[in-house]
C-alpha positions in Angstrom: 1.5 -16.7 -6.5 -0.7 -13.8 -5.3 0.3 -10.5 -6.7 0.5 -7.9 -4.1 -1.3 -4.1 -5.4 0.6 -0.6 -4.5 -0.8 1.2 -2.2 -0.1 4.7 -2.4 1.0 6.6 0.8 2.5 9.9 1.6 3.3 12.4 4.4 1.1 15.4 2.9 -0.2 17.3 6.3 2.4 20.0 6.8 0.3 22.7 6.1 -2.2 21.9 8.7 1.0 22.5 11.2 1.7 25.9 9.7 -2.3 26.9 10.0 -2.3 25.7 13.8 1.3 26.8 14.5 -0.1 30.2 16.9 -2.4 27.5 18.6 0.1 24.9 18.9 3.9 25.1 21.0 6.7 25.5 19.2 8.1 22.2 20.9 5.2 20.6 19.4 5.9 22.0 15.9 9.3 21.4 16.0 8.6 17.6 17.1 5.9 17.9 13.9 8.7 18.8 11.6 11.0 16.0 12.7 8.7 13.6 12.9 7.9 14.2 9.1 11.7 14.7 8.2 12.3 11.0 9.6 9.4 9.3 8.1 10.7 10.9 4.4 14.2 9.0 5.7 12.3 5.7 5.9 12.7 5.5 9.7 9.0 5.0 11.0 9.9 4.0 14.4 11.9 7.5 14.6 8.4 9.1 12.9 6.3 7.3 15.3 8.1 8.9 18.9 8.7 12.9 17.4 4.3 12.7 16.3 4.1 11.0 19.7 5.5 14.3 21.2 4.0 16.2 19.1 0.8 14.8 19.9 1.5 14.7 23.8 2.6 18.2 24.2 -0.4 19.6 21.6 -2.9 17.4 23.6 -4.4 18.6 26.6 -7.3 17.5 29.4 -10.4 19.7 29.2 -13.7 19.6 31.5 -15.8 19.3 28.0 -14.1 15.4 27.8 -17.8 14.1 29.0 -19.7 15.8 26.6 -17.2 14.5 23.8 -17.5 11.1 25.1 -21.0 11.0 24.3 -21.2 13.0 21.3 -22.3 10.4 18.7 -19.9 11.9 15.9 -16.9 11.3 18.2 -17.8 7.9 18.9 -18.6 7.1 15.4 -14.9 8.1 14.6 -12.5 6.5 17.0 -13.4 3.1 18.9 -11.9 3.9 22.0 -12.1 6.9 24.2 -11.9 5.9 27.8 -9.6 8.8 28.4 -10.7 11.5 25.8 -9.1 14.6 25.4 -9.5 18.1 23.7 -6.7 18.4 21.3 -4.9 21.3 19.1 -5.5 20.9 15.7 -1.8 20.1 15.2 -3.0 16.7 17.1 -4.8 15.8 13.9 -2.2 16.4 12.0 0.1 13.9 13.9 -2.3 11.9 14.8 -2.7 11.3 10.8 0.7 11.2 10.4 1.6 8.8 12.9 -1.0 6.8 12.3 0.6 6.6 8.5 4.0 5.5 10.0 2.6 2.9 11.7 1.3 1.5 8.9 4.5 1.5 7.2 5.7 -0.5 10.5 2.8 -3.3 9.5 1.0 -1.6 13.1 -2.2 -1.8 11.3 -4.4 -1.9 14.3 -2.2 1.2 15.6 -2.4 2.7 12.5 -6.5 2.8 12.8 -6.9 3.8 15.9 -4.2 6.8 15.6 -6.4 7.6 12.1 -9.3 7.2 14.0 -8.3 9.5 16.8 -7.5 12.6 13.8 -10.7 11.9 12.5 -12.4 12.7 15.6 -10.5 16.0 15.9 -10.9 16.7 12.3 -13.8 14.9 10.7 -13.1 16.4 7.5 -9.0 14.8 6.9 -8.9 13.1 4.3 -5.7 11.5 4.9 -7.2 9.9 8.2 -9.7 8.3 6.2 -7.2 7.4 3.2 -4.5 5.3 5.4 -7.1 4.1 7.7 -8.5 2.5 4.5 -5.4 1.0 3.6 -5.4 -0.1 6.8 -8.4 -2.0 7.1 -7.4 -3.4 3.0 -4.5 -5.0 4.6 -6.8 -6.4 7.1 -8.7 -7.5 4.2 -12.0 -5.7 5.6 -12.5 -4.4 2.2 -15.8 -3.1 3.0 -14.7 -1.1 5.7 -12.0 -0.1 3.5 -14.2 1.3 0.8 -16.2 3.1 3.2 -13.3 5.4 4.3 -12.0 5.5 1.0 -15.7 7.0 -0.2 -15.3 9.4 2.5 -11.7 10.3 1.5 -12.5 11.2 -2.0 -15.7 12.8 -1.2 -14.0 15.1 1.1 -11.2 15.4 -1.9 -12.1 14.5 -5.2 -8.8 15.3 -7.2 -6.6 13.1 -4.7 -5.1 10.7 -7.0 -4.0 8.6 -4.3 -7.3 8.1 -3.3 -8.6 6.8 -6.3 -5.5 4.5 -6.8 -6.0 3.0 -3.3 -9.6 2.8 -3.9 -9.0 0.4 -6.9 -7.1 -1.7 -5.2 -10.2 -2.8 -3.2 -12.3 -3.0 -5.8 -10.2 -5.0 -8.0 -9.7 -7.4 -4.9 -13.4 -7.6 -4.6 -12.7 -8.9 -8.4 -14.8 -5.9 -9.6 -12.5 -4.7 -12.5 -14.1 -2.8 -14.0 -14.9 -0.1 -11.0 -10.9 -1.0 -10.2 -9.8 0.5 -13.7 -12.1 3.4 -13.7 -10.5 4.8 -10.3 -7.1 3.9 -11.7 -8.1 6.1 -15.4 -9.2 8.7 -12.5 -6.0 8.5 -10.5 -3.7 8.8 -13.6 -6.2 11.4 -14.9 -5.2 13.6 -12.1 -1.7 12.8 -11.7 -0.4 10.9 -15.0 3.4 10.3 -13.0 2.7 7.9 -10.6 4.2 5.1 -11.4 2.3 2.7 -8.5 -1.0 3.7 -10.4 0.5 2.4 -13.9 1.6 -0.9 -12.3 -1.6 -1.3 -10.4 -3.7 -0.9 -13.5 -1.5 -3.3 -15.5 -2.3 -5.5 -12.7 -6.1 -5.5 -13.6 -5.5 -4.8 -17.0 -3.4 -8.3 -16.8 -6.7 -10.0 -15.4 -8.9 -9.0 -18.4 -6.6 -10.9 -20.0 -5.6 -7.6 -21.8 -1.8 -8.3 -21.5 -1.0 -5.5 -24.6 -2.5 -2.8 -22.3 -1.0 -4.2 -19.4 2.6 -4.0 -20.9 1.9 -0.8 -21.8 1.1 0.0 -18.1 4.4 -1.7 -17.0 6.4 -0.4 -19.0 5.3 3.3 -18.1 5.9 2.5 -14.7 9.4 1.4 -15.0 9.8 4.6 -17.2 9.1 7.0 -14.2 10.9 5.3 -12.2 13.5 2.7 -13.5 14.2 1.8 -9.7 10.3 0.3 -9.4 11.3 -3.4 -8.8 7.4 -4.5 -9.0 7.7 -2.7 -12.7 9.6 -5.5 -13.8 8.0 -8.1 -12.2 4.6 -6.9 -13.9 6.2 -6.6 -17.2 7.9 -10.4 -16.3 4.5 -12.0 -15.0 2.9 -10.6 -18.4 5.9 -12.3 -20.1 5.1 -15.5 -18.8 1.5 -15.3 -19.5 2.4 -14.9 -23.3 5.3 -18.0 -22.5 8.1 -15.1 -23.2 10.0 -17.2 -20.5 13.6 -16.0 -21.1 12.5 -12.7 -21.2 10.3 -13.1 -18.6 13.5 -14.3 -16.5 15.7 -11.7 -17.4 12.7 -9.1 -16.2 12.3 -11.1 -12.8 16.5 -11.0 -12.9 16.1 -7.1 -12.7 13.4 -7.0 -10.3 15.5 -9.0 -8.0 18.3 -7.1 -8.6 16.7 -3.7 -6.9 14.4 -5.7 -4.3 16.5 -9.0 -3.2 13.7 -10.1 -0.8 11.3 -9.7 -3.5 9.4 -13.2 -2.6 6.9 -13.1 -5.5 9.5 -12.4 -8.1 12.3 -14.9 -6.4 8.8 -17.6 -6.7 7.7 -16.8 -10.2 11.2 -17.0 -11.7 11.2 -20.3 -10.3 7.9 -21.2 -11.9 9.5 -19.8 -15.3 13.1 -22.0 -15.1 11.1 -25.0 -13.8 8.8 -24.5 -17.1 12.2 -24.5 -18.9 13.2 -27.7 -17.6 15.8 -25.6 -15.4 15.2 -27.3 -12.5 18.4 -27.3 -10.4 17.8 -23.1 -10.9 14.4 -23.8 -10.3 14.8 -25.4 -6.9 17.3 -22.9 -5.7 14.7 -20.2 -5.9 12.0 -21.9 -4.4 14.7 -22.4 -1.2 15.1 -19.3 -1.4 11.1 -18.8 -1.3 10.3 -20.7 1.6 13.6 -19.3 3.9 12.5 -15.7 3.1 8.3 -16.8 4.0 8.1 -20.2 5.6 4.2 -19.8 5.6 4.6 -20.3 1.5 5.8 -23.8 1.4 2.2 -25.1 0.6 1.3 -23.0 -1.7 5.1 -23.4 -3.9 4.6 -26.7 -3.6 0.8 -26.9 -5.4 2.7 -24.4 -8.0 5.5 -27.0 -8.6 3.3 -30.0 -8.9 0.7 -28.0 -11.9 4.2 -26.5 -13.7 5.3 -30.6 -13.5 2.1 -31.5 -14.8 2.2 -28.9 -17.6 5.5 -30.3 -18.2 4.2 -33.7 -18.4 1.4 -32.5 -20.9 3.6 -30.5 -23.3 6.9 -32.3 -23.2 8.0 -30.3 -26.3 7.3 -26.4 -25.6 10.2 -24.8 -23.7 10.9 -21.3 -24.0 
């Protein structure tokens, strides 16, 4: 089953509000503020309409929108400007911002343009050019990706978040190496976040290095013992070294704190069906396919190679 990286993401534009606050309204601020406050809740959608009135109040119609139109930095920054606009710097900021829920909402398109939009204020925000990186990742335009991601760490070199997002590309571009030098980099700068552990056991995990891995895992569910994808790293690792009961127990926990945790609910399958548990077995992969009905194919080629295995090495169950 593909293993999904971590992408790190967080609301980190406040103090542009405060620099811009004598510029901005205080409506706007306010609408700022909240907007931030809800997004640290987990409600995007809530985010998404307090940056919008943020951004609407900050933003207004100036006679210098023809020359911006045409101004080749501009254009270069955000695709679509058929009504542009001279904005408060606090636009930036929300723009960013709200571009970053809208990523959390899966808006990815949404999420580009809004980034793409703060970049054009702000050429020189490095959180525009971080998410809309994720962004275009997710859209698996990993060359676009790596472009803003450049630009994010050039314009901020100690932004560990940066670096972490940036090896996720290049270890989906199967360049591992690069992938684990930006995730020593990331940890380098900020040794306690646990995504950047798990993401470096990931690629650790395809050098076949499953020691360092395990060590990566582990540290990761150490800073934070809630980090369902911690145990499914340390499982998956498990599984690789045919630990399958304590493999199972590791995908148990990861379960446990993340019950729609498809990858986890699939490769515990993969591990009882190795066993010869295949009542348990089939239950999960149920499970599998009513949670992501697009996965049926691909749990039914993983069923048929585990049977195979089976049929190869009727005497090894673990």
């Amino acid at each position: 089953m593909k293993i999904h990286p971590m992408l790190r993401a967080a609301i980190a534009l406040s103090f542009l509000a405060a620099l811009c606050l004598a510029q901005a309204p205080r409506a706007a601020h306010d609408h700022f503020n909240r907007g931030g406050s809800l997004y640290q809740k987990g409600d995007f959608e809530g985010a998404v309409s307090e940056f919008t009135k943020a951004i609407e109040i900050s933003s207004r119609l100036d006679n210098r929108a023809g020359d911006l139109k045409n101004n080749a930095r501009f254009v270069g920054a955000a695709s679509n400007f058929d009504n542009v606009k001279v904005l408060d710097p606090l636009a930036a900021a929300a723009y960013a911002n709200r571009g970053l829920a809208r990523y959390q909402l899966g808006d990815y398109e949404g999420a580009i343009a809004d980034c793409s939009r703060a970049i054009a204020i702000n050429p020189r925000l490095p959180d525009g050019y971080n998410t809309r990186g994720m962004a275009r990742f997710l859209q698996k335009d990993y060359d676009g990706a790596l472009l803003d991601l450049n630009r994010a760490i050039a314009i901020s070199p100690r932004d560990p978040e940066a670096y972490n997002n940036r090896g996720n590309v290049y270890a989906e571009k199967n360049d591992i190496d690069r992938a684990l030098a930006d995730f020593d980099r990331a940890v380098s700068l900020n040794p306690r976040l646990p995504e950047v552990y798990y993401n470096r056991g990931l690629a650790r995990r395809r050098k076949d290095d499953f020691d360092g891995a395990m060590k990566d895992f582990n540290k990761a569910v150490s800073l934070n013992p809630r980090l369902a994808s911690g145990y499914y790293g340390r499982a998956i690792t498990m599984c690789d070294k045919s630990e399958l009961e304590r493999a199972i127990i590791e995908f148990n926990r990861a379960i446990e704190l993340n019950p729609r945790f498809v990858l986890a609910i699939a490769n515990r399958g993969l591990a009882l069906l190795r066993q010869g548990k295949d009542a348990e077995a089939e239950k999960d992969f149920e499970r599998v396919v009513e949670l992501d009905p697009a996965l049926r194919t691909e749990v039914e080629l993983k069923i048929e190679m585990v049977k195979k295995w089976r049929r190869e090495n009727p005497a090894v169950k673990k």
